[in-house]
BAFI-3210 file (N, C-alpha, C; in Angstrom, 3 decimals, decimal comma, padded with zeros to 6 digits):
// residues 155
n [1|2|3|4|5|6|7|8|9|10|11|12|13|14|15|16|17|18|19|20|21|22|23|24|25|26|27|28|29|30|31|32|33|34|35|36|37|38|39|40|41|42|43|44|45|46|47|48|49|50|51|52|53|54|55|56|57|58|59|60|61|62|63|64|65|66|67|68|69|70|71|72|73|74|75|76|77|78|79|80|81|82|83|84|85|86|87|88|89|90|91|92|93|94|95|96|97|98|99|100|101|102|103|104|105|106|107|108|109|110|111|112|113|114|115|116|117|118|119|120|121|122|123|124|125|126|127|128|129|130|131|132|133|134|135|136|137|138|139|140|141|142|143|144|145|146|147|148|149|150|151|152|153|154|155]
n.u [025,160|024,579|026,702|028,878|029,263|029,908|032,342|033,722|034,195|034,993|037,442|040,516|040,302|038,875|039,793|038,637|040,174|039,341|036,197|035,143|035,698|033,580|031,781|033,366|033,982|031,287|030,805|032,589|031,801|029,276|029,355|030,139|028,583|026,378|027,616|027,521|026,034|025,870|028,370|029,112|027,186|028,936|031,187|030,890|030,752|032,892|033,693|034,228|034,002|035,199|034,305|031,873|031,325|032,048|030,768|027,953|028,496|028,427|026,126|024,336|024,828|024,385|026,484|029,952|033,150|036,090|037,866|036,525|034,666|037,150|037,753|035,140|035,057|037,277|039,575|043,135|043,159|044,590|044,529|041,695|041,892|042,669|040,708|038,774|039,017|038,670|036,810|035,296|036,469|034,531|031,944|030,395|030,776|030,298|032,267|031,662|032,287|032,384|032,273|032,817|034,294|036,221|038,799|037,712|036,390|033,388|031,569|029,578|027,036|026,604|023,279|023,545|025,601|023,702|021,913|024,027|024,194|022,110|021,077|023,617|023,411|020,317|020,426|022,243|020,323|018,400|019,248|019,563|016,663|015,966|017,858|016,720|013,876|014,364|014,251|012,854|011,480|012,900|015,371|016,139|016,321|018,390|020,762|020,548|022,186|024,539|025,782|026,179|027,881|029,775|030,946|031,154|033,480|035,246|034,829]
n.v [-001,899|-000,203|-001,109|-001,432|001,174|002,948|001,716|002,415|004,851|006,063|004,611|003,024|000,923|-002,121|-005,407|-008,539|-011,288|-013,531|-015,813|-014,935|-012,467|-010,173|-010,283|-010,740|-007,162|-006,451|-006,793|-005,410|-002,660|-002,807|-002,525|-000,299|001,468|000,760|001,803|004,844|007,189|007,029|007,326|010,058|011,713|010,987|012,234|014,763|015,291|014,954|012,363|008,525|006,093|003,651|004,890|005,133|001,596|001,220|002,662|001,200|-001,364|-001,152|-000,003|-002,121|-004,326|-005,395|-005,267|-004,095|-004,138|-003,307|-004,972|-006,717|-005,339|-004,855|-007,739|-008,930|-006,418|-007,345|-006,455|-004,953|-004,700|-002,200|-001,160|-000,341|002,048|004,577|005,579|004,938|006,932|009,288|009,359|009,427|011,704|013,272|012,981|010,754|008,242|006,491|005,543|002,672|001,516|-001,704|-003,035|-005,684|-005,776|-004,029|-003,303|-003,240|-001,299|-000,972|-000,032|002,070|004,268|007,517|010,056|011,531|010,298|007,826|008,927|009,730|007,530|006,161|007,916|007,402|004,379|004,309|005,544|003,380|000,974|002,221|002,576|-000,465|-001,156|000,003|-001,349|-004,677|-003,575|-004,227|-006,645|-010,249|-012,569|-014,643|-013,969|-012,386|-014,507|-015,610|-014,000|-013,313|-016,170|-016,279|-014,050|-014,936|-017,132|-016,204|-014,770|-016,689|-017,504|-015,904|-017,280]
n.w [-023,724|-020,426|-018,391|-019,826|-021,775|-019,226|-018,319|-020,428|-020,950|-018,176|-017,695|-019,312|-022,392|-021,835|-022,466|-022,393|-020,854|-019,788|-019,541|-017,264|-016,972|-016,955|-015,410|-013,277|-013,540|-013,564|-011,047|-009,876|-010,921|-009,917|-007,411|-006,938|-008,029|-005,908|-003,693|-004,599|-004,319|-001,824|-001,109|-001,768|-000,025|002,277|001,916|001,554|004,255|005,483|005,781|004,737|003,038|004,958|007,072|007,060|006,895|009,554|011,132|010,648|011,119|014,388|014,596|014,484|016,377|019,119|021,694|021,178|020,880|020,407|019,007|018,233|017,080|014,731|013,855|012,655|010,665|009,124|009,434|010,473|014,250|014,638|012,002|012,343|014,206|013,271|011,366|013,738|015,278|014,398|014,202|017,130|017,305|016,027|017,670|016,743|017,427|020,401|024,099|026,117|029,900|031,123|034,384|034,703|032,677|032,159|030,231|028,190|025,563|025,065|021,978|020,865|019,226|019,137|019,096|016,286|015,543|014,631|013,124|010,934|010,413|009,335|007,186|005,183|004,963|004,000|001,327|-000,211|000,415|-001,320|-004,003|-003,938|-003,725|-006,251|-008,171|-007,778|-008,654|-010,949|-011,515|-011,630|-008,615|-008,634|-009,695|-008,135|-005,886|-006,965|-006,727|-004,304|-003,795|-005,215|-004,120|-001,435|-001,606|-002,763|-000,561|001,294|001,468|002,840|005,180]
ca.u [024,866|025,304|028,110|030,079|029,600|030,886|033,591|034,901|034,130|035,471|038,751|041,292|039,491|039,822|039,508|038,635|041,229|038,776|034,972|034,755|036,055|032,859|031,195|034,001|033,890|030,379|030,772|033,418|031,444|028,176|029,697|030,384|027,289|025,365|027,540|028,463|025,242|026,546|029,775|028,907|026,432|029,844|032,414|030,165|030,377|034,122|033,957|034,218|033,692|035,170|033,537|030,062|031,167|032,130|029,078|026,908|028,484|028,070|024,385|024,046|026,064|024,446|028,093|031,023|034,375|037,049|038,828|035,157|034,539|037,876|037,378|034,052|035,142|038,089|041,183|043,586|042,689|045,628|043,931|040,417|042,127|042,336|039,128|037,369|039,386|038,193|034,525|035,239|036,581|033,468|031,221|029,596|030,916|031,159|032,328|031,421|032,899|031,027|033,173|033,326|035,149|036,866|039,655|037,263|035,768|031,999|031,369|028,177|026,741|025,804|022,479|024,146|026,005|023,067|021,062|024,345|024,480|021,040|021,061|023,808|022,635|019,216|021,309|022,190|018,996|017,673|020,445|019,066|015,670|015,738|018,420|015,869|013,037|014,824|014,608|011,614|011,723|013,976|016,334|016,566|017,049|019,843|021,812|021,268|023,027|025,664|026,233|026,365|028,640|031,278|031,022|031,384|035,181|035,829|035,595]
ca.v [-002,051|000,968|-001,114|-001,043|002,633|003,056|001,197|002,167|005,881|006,031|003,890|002,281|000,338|-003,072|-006,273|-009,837|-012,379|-014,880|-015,009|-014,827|-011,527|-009,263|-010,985|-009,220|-006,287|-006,102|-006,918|-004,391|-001,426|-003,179|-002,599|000,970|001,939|000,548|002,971|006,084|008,104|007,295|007,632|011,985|012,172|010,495|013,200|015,862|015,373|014,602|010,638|008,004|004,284|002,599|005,175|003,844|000,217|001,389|002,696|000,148|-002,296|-000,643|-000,019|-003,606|-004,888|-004,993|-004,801|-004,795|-003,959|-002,649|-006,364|-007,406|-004,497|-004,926|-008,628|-008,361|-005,728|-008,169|-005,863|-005,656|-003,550|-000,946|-000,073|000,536|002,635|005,909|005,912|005,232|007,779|009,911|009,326|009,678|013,124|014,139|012,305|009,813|007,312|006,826|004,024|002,760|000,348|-002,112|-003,024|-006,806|-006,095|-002,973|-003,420|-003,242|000,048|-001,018|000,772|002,566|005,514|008,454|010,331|012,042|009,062|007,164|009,271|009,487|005,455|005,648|008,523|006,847|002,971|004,264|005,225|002,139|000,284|002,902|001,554|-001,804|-001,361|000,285|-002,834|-005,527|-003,578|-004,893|-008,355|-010,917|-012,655|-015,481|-013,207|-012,111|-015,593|-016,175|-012,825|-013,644|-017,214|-015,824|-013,028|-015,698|-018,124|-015,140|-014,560|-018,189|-017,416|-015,245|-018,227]
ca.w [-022,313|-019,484|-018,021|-020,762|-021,616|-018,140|-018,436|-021,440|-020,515|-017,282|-018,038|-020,740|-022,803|-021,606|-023,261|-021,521|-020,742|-019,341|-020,155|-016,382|-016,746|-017,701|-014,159|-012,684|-013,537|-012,812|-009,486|-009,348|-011,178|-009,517|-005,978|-007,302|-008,450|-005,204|-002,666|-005,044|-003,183|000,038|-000,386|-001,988|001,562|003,286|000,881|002,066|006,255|005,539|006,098|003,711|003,319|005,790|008,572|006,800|007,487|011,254|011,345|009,939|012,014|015,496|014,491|014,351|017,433|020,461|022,150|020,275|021,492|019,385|018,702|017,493|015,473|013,549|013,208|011,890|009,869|008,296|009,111|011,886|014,811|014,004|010,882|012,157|015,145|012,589|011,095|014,775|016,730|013,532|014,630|017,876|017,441|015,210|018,426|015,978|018,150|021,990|024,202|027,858|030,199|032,014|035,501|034,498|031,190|032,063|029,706|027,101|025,137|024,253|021,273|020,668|018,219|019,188|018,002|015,468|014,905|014,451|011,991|009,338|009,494|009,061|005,905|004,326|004,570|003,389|-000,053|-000,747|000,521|-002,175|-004,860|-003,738|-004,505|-007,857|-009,173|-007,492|-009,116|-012,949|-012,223|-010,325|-006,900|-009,029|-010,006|-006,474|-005,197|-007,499|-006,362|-003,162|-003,719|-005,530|-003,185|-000,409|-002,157|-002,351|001,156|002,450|000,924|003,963|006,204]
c.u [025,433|026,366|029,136|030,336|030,186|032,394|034,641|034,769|035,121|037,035|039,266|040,258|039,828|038,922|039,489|039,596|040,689|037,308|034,412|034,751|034,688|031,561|031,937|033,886|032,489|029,841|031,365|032,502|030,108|028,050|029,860|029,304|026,160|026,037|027,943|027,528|025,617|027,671|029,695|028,461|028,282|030,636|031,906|029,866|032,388|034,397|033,773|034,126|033,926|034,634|032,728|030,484|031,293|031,367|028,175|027,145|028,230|026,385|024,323|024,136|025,059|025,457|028,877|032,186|035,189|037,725|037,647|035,119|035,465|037,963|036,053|034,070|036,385|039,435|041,374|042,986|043,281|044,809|042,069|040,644|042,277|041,467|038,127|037,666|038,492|036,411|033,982|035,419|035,429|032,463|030,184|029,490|031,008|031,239|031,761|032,172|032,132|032,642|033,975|034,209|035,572|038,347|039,113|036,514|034,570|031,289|029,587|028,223|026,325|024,222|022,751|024,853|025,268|022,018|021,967|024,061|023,031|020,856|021,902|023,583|021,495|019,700|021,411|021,182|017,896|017,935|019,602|017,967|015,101|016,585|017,545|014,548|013,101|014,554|013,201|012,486|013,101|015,298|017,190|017,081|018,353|020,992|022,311|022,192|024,308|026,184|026,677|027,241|029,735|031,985|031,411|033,226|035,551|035,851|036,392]
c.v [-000,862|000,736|-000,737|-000,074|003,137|003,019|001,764|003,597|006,351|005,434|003,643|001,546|-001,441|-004,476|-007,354|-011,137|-013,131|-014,968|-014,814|-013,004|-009,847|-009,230|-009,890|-008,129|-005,490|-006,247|-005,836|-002,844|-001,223|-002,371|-000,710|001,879|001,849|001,632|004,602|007,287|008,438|007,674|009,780|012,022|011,833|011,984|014,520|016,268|014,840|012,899|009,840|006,684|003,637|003,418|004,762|002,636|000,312|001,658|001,949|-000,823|-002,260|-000,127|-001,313|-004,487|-004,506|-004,599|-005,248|-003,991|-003,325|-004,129|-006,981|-006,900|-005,316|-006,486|-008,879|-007,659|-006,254|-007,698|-005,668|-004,167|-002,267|-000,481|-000,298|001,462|003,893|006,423|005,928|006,283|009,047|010,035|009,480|011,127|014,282|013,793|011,518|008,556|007,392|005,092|004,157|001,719|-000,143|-002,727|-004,490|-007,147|-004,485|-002,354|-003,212|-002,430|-000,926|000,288|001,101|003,968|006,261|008,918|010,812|011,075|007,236|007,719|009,760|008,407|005,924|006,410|007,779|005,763|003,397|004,955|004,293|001,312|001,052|001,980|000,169|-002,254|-001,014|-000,552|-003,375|-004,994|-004,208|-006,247|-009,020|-011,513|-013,984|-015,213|-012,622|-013,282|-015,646|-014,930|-013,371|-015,422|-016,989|-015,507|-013,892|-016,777|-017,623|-014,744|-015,518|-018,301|-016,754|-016,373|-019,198]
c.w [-021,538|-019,372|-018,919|-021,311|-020,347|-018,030|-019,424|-021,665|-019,908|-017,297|-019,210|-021,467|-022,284|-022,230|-022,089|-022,266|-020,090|-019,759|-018,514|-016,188|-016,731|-016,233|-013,116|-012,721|-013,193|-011,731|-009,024|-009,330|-010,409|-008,192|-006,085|-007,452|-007,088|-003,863|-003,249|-004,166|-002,038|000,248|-001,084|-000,376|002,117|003,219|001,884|004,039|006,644|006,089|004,499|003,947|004,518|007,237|008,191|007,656|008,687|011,676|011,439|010,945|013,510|015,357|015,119|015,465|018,472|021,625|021,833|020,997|020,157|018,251|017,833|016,522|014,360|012,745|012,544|010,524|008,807|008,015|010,928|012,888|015,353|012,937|011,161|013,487|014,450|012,362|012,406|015,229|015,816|014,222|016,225|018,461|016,953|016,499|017,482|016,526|019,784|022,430|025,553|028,181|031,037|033,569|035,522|033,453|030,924|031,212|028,256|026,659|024,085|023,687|021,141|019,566|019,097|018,202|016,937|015,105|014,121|013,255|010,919|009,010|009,109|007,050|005,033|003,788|003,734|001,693|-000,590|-000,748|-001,224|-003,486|-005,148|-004,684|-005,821|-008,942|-009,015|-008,199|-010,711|-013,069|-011,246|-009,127|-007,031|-009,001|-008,848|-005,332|-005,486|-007,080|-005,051|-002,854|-004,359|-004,794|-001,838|-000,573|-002,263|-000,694|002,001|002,030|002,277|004,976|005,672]
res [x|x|x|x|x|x|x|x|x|x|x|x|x|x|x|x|x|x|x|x|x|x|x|x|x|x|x|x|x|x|x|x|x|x|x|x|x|x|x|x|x|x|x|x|x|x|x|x|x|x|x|x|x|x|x|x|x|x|x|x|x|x|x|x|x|x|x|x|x|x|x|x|x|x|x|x|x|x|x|x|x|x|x|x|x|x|x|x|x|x|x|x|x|x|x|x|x|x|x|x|x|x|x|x|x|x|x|x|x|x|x|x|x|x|x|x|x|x|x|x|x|x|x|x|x|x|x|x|x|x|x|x|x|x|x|x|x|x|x|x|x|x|x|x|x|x|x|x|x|x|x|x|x|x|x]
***
C-alpha cells in the first residue's frame, strides 16, 4: 500500500499497538497528503497553515471579529494575534469598524488576500477530487459520516 511506503519511508518504522492504530495514521498522513500543495504555494509567499485557516475562515464569514475568528478557529485569541497581525502586515487582511460595535475589528480580506485563499483552497479542493475520484458516491457518504462524527467531538 502507498501509505505504508510512506510511512515507513518517511519515519521509524512503526508497529501497531491497537488495530485502531493504522485508521490513525491515515488520518494523520491522510490530512497530510490533502494540504502538502497548499501548504509549498503557502512556503512559497512566506505563510503557512494556520494563515490558510485565517484565511479560509474570513472568506467564509460574512462578519467576524477577532474573538469569533479565534473561536471558530478553536484557539485562544492570543495565539491567532501573531499569525493575523502577520497578514495584516502583508495586507491580506483588513479590518473596519462599524459605529455600533466600535470596539470591534470586523475582519475582511483584501483582493490579494482573497485570490491566495482562493489559490491555496483550490489545492486541496484539487486533493479532494482526485481521492473522491478512487471510491463511488457510497464511499463518499461514509467519509463524510466519519469525517462528521470526528467533528461532533469538538462540541
Amino acid at each position: 500500500m502507498v501509505i505504508e511506503k510512506k510511512i515507513n519511508t518517511a519515519s521509524v518504522r512503526m508497529k501497531s499497538l491497537d488495530p485502531l492504530d493504522h485508521s490513525l495514521e491515515l488520518l494523520h498522513f491522510g490530512f497530510h497528503g490533502l494540504t502538502v500543495e497548499a501548504d509549498r504555494f503557502l512556503a512559497t509567499q512566506g505563510l503557512s497553515r494556520v494563515h490558510h485557516r485565517i484565511l479560509y475562515v474570513i472568506a467564509r464569514a460574512d462578519e467576524i471579529n477577532v474573538g469569533e475568528l479565534a473561536a471558530t478557529l478553536g484557539v485562544s485569541k492570543q495565539a491567532a494575534h501573531r499569525p493575523l497581525t502577520h497578514l495584516f502586515e502583508r495586507e491580506l487582511v483588513c479590518y473596519s469598524r462599524q459605529p455600533e460595535r466600535h470596539r470591534f475589528k470586523l475582519l475582511a480580506l483584501t483582493e490579494q488576500g482573497q485570490a491566495l485563499e482562493q489559490r491555496a483552497t483550490e489545492l486541496e479542493r484539487q486533493a479532494l477530487r482526485e481521492a473522491f475520484s478512487c471510491t463511488d458516491a457510497e464511499g463518499r457518504e461514509a467519509w463524510v459520516k466519519v469525517m462528521t462524527a470526528l467533528a461532533e467531538h469538538l462540541n
